[in-house]
N, C-alpha and C positions, 0 to 999 in steps of 0.2 A: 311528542307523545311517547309515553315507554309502555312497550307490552311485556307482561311475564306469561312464559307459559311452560305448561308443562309439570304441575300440580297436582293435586286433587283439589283443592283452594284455601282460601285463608276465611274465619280465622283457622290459626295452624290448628291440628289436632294429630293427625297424621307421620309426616316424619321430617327428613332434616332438610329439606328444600321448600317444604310449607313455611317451617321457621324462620330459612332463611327471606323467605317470600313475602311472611309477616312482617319482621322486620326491616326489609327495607325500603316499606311501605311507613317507617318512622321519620325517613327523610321526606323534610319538608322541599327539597330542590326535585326533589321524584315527583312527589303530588302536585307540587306546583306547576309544573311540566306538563300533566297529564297521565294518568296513568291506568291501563287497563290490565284485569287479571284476569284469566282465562280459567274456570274451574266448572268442576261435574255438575250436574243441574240441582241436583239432590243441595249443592253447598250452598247455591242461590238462592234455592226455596226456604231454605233452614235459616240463613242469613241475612236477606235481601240484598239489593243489589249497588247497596255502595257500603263499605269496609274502611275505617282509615282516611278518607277521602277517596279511594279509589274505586274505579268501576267495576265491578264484579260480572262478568261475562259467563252465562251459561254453556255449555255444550254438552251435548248426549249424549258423547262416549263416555265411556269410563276413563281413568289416567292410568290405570291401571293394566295388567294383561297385556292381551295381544290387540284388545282396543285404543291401547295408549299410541300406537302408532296413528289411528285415525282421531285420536282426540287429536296431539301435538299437530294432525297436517292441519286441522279444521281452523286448529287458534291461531299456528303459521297466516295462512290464509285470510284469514280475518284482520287479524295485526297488520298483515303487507296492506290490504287494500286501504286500511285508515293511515299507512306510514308513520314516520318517525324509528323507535328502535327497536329491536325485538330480542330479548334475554330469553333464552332457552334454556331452560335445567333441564339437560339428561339428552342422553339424543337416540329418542325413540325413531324422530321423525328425519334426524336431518343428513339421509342419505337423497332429499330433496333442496337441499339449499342450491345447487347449482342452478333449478328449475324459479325459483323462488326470486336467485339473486340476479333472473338473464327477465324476467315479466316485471321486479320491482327493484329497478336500479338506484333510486334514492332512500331506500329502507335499507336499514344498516341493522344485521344481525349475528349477535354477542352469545356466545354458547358455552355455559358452564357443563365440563363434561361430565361430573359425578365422579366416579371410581371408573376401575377395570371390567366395567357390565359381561364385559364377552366372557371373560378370563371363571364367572361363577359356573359351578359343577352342574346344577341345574339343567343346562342348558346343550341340545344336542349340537350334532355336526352343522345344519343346515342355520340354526338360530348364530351359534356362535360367530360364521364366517359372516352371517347380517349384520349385527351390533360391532362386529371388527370394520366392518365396510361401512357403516354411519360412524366410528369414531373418526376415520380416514378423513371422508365427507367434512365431517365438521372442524377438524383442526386444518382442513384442508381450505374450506370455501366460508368460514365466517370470518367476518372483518374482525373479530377479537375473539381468542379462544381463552377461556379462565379456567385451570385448575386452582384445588384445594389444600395440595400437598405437595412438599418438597420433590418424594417420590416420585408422584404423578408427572409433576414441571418437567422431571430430569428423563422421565419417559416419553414424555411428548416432544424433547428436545433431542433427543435421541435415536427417536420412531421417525419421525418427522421433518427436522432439525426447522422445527418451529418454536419462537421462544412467548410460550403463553403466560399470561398475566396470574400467580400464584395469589390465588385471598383466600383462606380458612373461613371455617364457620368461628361464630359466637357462642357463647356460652352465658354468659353474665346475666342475663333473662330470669336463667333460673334461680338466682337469687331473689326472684322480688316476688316467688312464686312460695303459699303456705304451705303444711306440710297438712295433710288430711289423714289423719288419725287414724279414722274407720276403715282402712284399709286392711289393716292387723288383724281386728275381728270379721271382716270380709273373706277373709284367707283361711283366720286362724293360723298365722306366722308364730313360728319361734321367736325369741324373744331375741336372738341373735341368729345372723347367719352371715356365709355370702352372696352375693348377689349377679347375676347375671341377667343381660337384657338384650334379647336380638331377634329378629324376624329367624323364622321356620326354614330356613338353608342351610344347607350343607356345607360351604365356604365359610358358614361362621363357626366350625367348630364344637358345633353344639354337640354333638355325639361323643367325639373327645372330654369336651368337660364332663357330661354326663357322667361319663364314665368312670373317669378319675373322682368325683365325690361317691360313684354308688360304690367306690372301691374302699374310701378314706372313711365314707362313715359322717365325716362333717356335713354342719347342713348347708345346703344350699336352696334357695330362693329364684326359680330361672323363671321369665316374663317373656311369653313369645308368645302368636300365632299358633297356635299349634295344629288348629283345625282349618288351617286355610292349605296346608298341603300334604301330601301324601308323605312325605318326609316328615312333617310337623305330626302326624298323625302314629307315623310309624315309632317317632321317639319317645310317645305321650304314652302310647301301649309296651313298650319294653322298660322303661324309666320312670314309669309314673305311681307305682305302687310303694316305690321304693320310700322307706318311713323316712331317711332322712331329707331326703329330693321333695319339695314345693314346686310343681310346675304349674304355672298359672299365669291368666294372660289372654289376651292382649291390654294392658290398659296405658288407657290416652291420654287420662287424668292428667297433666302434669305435676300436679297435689298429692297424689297417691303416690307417683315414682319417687317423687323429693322427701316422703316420708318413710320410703324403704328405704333412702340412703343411711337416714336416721339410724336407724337399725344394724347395718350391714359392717361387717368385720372387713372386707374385700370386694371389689370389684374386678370381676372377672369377665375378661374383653377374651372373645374369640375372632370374629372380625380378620376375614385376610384377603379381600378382595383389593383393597385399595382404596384409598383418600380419605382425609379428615372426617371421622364418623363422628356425627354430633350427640351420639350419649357417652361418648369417651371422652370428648371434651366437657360435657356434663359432670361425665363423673369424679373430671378433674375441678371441675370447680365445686363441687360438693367435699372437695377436700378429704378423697376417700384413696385408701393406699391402692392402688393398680395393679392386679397381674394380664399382661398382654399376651398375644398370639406373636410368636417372635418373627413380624416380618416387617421390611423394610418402611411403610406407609403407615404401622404403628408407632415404631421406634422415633419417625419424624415427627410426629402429633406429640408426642410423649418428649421427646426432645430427650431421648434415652434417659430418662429420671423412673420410669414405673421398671417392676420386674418383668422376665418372659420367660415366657415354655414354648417348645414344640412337640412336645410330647403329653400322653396321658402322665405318664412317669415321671417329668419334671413338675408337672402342675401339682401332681399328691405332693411332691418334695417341699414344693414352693409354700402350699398350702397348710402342711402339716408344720413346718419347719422355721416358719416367719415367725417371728419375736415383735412384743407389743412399742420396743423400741426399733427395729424398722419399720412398722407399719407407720407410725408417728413421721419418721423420717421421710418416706418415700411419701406423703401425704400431702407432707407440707412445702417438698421440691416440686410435685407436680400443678399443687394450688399456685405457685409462683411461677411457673409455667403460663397456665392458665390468665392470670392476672397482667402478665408483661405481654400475650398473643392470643388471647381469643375472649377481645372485648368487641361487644358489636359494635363499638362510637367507633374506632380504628376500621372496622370491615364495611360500617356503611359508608365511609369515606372514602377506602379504595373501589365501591362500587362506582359511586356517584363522579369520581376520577376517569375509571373506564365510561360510566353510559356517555359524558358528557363531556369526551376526550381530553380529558385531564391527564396529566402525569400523574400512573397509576405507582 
């Protein structure tokens, strides 16, 4: 039996560990097997409760917040007592696997760490030193630990000197996904822009890019959260009058996002927490020229083919300065990127190698 947890649930709508979550709920060696998914109640009521072939398990936390750590103990918990394996995205909760791995000795559990959770500005003295001490926990006491990134690998083997199992996210999905039109007159978008896409934190730069287009004059199109935080709220009220700046958002559509790419001159990635983020890889496979936030865990996603800034002042440079023949160029290096490392038939395969002790 394979448990996933650690969600909001499938199907995905959410962000890149739902997807990842949907998807590898595509192999048939998973289903076959058994497979339960652990998500909010709300996802079960809306859904019912089998998905794919899999069992779709209720719990009434949220996955979210400061509930996410009692959602993740609940599904923990649940999952040990039916045994088999248990795949963890994120490690809200597993500053308890020690507890876990000493009451259910024959459950074997597998923890995808996400990014540098601690390392985001959000977060005070006391949260920090937590999510530092559950990543410890979990590269420390799961029987396989999976990163996403080159980066990530070479930090977890270096913090550590544990050598975890590197798989990327997918991308390729998004090709089989329509492009929904009525988005433009939803908005009322310019007829060109660029584009930006990122939850309401501070770690993705979003005030920097802000800034440098309210400077440049160019348009841009940013899709966030904005009223889920006080930072989202704070950017939406300084930045959002601004005639050239479209701030809007949050949309889940996948139809709608695939239809702005349509549109968009550039994709602009702020992103600097850490690990393979899956609307970079998106937006590599939409075949859209990239300028990135120049850190290490970008440059390795991008396989140094897209541009980078670290500044408001390089991004206006980038932005103003790029030629309709680099944009072409840097497009169609990163689409081949994309095409040769983040197909999901290649990632559900290194899954199904880890669940099922395969050479990964």
């Amino acid at each position: 039996m394979i448990h996933i947890v650690g969600i909001v649930g499938v199907p995905a709508n959410y962000g890149g560990f739902e997807t990842l979550a949907d998807s590898l709920l595509d192999s048939e060696k998973i289903i076959s097997n058994g497979c339960n998914v652990y998500c909010e109640k709300q996802v079960v009521s809306n859904h019912g409760k089998k998905y794919k072939g899999a069992k779709l398990v209720p719990l009434k936390w949220k996955a979210n917040g400061w509930q996410s750590i009692l959602f993740d103990l609940s599904a923990i918990w649940l999952a040990s007592k039916e045994g088999g394996k248990v795949l963890i995205l994120g490690t809200s909760a597993t500053f308890s696997l020690p507890f876990f791995r000493f009451l259910f000795p024959k459950v074997t559990y597998i923890v995808n760490m996400a990014g540098l959770e601690w390392s985001r500005k959000k977060w005070n003295w006391f949260a920090r030193s937590f999510l530092k001490f559950n990543e410890m926990i979990a590269a420390k006491f799961s029987h396989k630990f999976i990163t996403d990134n080159q980066g990530l690998k070479e930090y977890i083997q270096k913090k550590y000197n544990i050598d975890s199992v590197m798989i990327p996210y997918g991308g390729d999905q998004f090709l089989d996904e329509t492009n929904d039109l009525t988005v433009f007159d939803e908005f009322n978008l310019l007829k060109e822009f660029d584009l930006a896409i990122a939850r309401a934190q501070e770690d993705n730069n979003i005030e920097l890019i802000l800034k440098a287009y309210a400077k440049s004059g160019l348009g841009l199109v940013f899709v966030s959260n904005w009223e889920s935080s006080e930072f989202g709220k704070s950017m939406l009220k300084k930045f959002g009058d601004h005639p050239n700046l479209k701030l809007i958002g949050p949309i889940y559509n996948v139809s709608k996002i695939k239809a702005l790419y349509t549109k968009a001159r550039l994709y602009i990635h702020g992103h600097s927490a850490g690990g393979t983020n899956p609307v970079l890889v998106e937006s590599m496979w939409a075949k859209l020229p990239i300028l990135a936030f120049d850190v290490e865990f970008n440059r390795f996603t991008t396989q140094d083919q897209a541009c980078y800034y670290s500044t408001a002042e390089e991004l206006i440079q980038l932005t103003t300065k790029i030629t309709e023949d680099e944009c072409f160029n840097v497009a169609n290096n990163l689409f081949s990127v994309a095409k040769n490392t983040y197909k999901w038939k290649h990632i559900l395969s290194s899954y199904e190698s880890v669940l099922f002790d395969e050479v990964a």
